[in-house]
N, C-alpha and C positions, 0 to 999 in steps of 0.2 A: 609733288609733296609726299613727302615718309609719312605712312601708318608706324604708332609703336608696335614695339613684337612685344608677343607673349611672355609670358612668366620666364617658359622654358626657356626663351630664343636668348639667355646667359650663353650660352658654350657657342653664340655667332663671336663672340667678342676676344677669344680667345681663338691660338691655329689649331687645328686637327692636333686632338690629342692622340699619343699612343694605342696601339688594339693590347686595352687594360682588363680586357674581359676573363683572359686564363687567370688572371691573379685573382680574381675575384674568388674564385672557385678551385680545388685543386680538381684534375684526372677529367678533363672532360671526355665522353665518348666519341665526339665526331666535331668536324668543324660543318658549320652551314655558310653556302653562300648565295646572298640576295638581291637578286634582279628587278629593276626599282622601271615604272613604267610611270608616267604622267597623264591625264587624258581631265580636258577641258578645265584647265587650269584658270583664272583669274585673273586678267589685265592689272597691275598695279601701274604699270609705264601709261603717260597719256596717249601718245600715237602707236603705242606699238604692242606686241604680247609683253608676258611678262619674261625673264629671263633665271630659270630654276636651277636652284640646288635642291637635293637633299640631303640634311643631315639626321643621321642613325646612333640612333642612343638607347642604354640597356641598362634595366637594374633586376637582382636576383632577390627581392623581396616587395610588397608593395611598399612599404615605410623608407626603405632606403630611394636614397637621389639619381638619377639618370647619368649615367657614364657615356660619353660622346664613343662609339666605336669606329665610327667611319662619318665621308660625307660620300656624296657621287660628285660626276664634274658641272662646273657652270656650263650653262645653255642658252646661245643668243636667241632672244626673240622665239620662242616656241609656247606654243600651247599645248602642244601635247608631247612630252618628251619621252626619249626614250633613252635615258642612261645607259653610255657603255662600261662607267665605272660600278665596282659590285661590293659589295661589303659581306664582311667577313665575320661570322661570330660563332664562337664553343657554343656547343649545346649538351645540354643534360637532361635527360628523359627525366627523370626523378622531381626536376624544379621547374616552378610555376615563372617563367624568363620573362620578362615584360621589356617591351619594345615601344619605342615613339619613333615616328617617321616625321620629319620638320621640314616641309617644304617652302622655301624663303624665295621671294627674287632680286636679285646680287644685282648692283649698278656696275658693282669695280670687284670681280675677283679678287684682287693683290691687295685691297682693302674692306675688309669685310666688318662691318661695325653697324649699331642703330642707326647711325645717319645715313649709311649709304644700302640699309639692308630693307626691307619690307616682309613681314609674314602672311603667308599664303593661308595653311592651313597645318593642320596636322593630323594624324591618326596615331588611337593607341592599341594595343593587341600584344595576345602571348604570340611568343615563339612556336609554342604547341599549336595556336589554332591555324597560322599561315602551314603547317606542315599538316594538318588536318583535314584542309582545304579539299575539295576534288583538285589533280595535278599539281597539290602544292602551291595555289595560285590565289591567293586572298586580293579580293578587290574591295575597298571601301573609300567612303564617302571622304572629304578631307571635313577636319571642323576648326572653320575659320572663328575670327573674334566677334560676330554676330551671329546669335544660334539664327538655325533657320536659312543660311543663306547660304545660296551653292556655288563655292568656291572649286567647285575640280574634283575630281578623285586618284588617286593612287593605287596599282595592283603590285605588288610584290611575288614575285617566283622565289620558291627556295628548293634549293639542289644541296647533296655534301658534295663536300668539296671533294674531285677525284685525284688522280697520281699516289695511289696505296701503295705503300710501300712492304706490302706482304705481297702484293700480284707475284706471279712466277709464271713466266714466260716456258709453254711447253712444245717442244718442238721435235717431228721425228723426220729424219732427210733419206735420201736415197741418190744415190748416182747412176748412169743411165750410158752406156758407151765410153767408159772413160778410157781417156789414151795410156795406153800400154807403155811402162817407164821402164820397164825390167827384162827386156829382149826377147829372141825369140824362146827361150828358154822355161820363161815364168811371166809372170802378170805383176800388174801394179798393186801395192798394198794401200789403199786408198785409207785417209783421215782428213778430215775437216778445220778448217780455225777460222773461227768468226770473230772480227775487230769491228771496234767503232770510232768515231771519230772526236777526237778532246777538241777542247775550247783552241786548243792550240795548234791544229792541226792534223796532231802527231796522229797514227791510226796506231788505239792498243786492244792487243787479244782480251776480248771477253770472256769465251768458249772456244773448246778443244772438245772433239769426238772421239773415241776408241777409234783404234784401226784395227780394217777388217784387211785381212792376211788373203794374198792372192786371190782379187775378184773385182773385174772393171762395171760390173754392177752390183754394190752396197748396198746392203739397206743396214744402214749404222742407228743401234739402240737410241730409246728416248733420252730426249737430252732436256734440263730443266735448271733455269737459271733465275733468277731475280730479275724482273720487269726494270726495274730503274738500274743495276749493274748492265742489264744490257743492251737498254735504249735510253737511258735517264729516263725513260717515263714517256718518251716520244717516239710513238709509231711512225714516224714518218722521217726521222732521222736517219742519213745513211749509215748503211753495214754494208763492209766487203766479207764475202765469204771466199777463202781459199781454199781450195783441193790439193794438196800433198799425198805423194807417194813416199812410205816409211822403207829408207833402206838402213838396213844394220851395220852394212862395213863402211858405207862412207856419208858424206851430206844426202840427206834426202830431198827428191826434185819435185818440183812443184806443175802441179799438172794442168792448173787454170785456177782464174777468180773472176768473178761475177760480184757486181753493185746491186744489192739490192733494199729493204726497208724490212722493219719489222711488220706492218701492214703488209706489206706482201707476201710475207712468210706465210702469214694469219690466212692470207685468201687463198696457199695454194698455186702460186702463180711458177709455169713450169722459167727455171734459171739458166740459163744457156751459157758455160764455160766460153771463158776467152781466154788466147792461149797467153801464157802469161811475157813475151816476147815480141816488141809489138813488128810489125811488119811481116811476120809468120803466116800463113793461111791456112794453119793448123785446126784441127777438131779437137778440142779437148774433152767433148762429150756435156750431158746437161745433169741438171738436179733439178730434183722431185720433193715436194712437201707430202710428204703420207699420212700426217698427223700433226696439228697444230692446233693450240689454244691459249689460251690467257687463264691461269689458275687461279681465282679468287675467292677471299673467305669472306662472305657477306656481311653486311653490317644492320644494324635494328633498322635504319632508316632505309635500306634496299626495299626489304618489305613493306616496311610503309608506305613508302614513296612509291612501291608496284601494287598498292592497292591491298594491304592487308587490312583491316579493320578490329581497333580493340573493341571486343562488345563486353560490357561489364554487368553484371549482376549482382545484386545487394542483398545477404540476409543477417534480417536482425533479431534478436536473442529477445524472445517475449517470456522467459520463464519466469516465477514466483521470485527466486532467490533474485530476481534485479529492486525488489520490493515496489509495493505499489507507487505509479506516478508521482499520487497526490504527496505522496510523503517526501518531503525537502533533502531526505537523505538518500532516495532512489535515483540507480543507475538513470531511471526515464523519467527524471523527474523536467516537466517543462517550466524554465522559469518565467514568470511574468512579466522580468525586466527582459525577457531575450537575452539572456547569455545559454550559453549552447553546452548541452550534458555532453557526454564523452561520446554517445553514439552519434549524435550530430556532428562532433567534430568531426569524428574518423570517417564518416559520409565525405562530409564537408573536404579534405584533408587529401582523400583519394580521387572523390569524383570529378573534383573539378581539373584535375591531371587529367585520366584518363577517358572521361567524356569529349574533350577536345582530337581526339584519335579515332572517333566514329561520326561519322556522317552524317548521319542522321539525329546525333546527341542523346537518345535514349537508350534508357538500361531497365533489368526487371528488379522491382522493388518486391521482393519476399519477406517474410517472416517465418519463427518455427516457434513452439515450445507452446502456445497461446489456444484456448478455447475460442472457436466462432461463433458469432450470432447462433443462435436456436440448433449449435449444436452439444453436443452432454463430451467427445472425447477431445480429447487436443489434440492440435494439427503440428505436423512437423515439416509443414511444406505448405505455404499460400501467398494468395497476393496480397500484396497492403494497401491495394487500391480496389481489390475485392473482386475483380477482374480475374480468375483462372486463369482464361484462355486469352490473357492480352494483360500481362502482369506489368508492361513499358509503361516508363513513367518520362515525361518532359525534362532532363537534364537535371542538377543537383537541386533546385526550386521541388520538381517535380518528385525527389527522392523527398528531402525531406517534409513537403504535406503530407504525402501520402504514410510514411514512418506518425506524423504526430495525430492525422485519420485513426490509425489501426487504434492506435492508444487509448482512444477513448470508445472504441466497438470491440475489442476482444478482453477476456479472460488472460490474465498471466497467470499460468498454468506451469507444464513441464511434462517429462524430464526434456534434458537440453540432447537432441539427437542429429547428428548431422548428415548420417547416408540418406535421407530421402532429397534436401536441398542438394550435396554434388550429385546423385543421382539424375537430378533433373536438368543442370547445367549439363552433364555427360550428354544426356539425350539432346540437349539444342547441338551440342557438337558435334555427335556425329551427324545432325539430320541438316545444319547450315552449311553455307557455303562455305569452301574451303580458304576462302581470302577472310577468312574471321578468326581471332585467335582471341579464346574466350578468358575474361576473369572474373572468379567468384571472389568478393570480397564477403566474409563471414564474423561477424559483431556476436562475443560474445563473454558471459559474465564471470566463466569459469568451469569447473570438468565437466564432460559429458560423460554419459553413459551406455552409448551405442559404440564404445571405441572400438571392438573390434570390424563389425560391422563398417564404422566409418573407414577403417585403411583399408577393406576388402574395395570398396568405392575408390578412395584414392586410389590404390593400383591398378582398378581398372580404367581410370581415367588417365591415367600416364602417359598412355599411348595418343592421346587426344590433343586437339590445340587447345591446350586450356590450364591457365593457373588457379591455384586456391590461396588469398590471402588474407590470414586469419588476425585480425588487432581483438587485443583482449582487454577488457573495458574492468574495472572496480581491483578491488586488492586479492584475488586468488591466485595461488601460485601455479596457474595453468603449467604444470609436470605435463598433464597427458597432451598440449599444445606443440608443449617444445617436442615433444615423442615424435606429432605428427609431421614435426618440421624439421625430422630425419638426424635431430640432433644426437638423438641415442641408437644411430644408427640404421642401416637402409630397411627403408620398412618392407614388411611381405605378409600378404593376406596368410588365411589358413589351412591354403593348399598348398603353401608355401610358394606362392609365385612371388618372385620381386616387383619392387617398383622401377618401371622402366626408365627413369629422369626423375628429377628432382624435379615437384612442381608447387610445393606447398611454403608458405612461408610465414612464421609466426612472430605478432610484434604487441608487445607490452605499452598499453596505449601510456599509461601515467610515468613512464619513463621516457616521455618527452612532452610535459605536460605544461601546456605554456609552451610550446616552439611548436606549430603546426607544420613550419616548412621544415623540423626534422623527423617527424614525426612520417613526413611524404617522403621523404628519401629512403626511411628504413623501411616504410611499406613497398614501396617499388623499385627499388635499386636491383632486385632479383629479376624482375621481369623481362627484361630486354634478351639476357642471357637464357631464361628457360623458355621465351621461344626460338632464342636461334637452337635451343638443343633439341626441340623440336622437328626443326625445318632441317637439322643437322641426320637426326635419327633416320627423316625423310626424304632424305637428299632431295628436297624440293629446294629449287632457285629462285629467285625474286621475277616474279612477273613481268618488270623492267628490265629486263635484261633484254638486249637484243641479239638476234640472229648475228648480224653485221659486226658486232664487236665480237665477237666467238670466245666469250663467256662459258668456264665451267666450274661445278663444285668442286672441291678438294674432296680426296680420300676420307676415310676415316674421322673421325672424332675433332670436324675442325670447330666445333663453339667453345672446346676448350680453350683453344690460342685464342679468339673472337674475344670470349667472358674474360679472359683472365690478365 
């Protein structure tokens, strides 16, 4: 006998919709893709296990409906599955992605309906926190239609999806005894052509090498071609390489070729010429790899996915000019019914993106401008939780008590100064671990008065893993905001040093007032880019990266191609 399905279980009823997920959104950054794991699922069948699908579904706000993006395949009789099919979905750092996992058990694949379907369980979650995960590996409970009762769980893996089609394939060759085509007179002028094989058979030139002029051991320049031009994207597809002798007055003769893969290039592996005639017992001499790699320009999820950790930090603007709490028209004013002042949103609006990115889910809740308890000067740098030396606070819950704490024990005071706050994020960055790539997020009402001071700070932080992003709360025309935010050009303290990267970003909180979710995109759409320009400055590689795949960074300035 059929249990009904859930509210959600509408899209069993229809086929596999389209992957309608890039419409939703324009420009996504990467695609993800999700490896779907079953464990101690729920008998619906009388003699037997149950028999699972899952179906994966996405909406890019909470109000909006759930879009079907994939299902996995049905599974006879298992309790514990383990899906070979993988689903597919855009992802955007900037937006809060919300995900359902629907695991149902199907009597009749070819008919999939309430009479012939039963629901198991389900799970909800961001996109963010599976990719948050230790190993990108979110396991949770499934929640069937009686709370309290344990229907199974489900783990989801997320990977980006690989085959980049920026890879460059770099490769430097050498020849080793090659057979003499030019008599006793002169030597062979040895060149290279590497083909690969179509759909069709035919084998076509990918790669040509310079010829080197009279010399049966070569060592011919780097050669550098596109990854998918010259394996489609598969190491292990074959490549013939031929060795040609260039003569100028007539056909040039060919001196041997050798079958070999792109993998093999990669590892080195010495090529032994065969002579290109067959029944001959000719030497035609070998080839040598002397240098070989895969040239790739990392993406925000390399780091991640190898362990980089966003740690975020919070300060909020306690000066006089936000006017006092109690007053209905102050920036801090708390309202009674619970709707949320501007600096709660932009808490609200940021942290709970970027909390999902650290492990551990805490960040330091600061204040500046504000008098403390039993003290007579104002502070430009403290904890809101009153805490100096442990200013971490429990996740967005944990930011904002502690923000509505300070409220009613400090003085709003002034002036509004900001080098002693990045000062003190500077010093967590240089003294944390290098897998941390810090953000100050800075809540405030309007001008400060330490500016020069505050860019001597920003450019010494530049060098640092670490952003500063500034949303500005009430009607001032924050000029000296946008200044900081390089708009009037690259900033440089008073010894005239520059700023080494662009790391500051300034956003006008009441020009997206009422749309929280754009309000997150215009605060963080910069971040992913300033820190690969970061990790770019420091030609530091993603963690993840393995030996075995022979992974390297590119030259020069590559977060510009990455960002742009």
């Amino acid at each position: 006998m059929t249990q009904p399905l859930s509210p959600s279980a509408h899209l069993l009823l229809s086929p596999p919709a389209p992957l309608t997920v890039g419409k939703m959104s324009e420009g996504p950054q990467t695609v993800l893709r999700f490896k779907i794991k079953g464990e101690g699922l729920v008998s619906k069948d009388y003699m037997s296990a149950s028999d699972p699908m899952v179906i994966v579904s996405l909406k890019e706000s909470e109000d909006a409906p759930f879009v079907e993006i994939g299902r996995t395949e049905w599974l006879k009789n298992e309790k514990n599955p383990d899906f070979t099919t993988k689903i597919d979905c855009d992802y955007f750092f900037e937006k809060k992605q919300f995900l359902e996992f629907m695991v149902v058990d199907v009597d009749d694949p070819k008919k999939i309906d309430n009479k012939t379907t039963d629901f198991i369980g389900k799970v909800h979650c961001k996109v963010a926190e599976i990719l948050g995960s230790k190993k990108q590996t979110m396991t949770r409970k499934l929640e069937g239609t009686k709370e309290g009762k344990n229907v199974g769980s489900i783990s989801v893996f997320a990977e980006e999806l690989k085959g980049r089609k920026t890879d460059v394939l770099k490769i430097q060759m050498k020849g080793n005894k090659l057979a003499n085509k030019d008599g006793m007179f002169g030597k062979s002028d040895p060149y290279l052509i590497f083909r690969r094989k179509q759909e069709n058979g035919e084998m076509i030139q990918v790669l040509r090498s310079k010829t080197i002029d009279n010399n049966l051991d070569p060592d011919w320049e780097e050669l550098l071609l596109n990854l998918t031009q010259f394996c489609l994207g598969n190491l292990d597809a074959p490549i013939v390489i031929e060795c040609w002798d260039e003569d100028s007055m007539s056909k040039d003769d060919m001196i041997g070729t050798v079958e070999t893969t792109t993998r093999a290039l990669l590892n080195k592996e010495k090529l032994q010429l065969k002579d290109y005639k067959e029944g001959r017992n000719l030497d035609p001499g070998y080839l040598t790899v002397t240098a070989s790699a895969i040239v790739r320009i990392p993406t925000f999820l390399d780091y991640v996915c190898g362990g980089c950790e966003m740690s975020l930090s919070v300060a909020v603007d306690f000066t006089a000019s936000n006017k006092d709490p109690s007053d209905p028209t102050s920036l801090h004013h708390v309202d009674p019914n619970g709707n949320w002042n501007e600096y709660q949103k932009a808490i609200i609006a940021v942290g709970e993106i970027l909390l999902d990115y650290d492990h551990d889910k805490k960040c330091a809740a600061l204040g500046y401008g504000a008098i403390l308890p039993n003290k007579e000067e104002a502070s430009h740098c403290f904890a809101l939780n009153g805490n100096a030396q442990n200013p971490e606070v429990e996740g967005v819950q944990g930011l904002l008590d502690a923000y509505a704490s300070s409220l009613k024990n400090v003085k709003l005071y002034g002036p509004t100064n900001f080098k002693d706050i990045i000062e003190r994020n500077e010093m967590l960055a240089r003294e944390q671990s290098k897998e941390h790539y810090h953000v100050m997020l800075i809540i405030t009402d309007g001008a400060i008065t330490d500016l020069r001071q505050t860019i001597g700070a920003i450019v010494s932080a530049s060098t640092l893993p670490m952003s500063i992003v500034i949303v500005g709360v009430g009607e001032d025309d924050f000029s000296e905001m946008k200044q900081l935010d390089g708009d009037d050009g690259v900033l440089e303290d008073d010894n005239g040093k520059k700023i080494a990267r662009d790391t500051v970003q300034f956003v006008k909180f009441r020009e997206f007032q009422g749309n929280p979710a754009a309000l997150a995109r215009a605060v963080l759409h910069e971040l992913p880019p300033q820190l690969l320009q970061y990790m770019c400055v420091n030609q530091r590689p993603p963690k993840n990266w393995k030996p075995e795949e022979h992974l390297e960074l590119p030259s020069g300035n590559w977060a510009v191609h990455r960002s742009g």
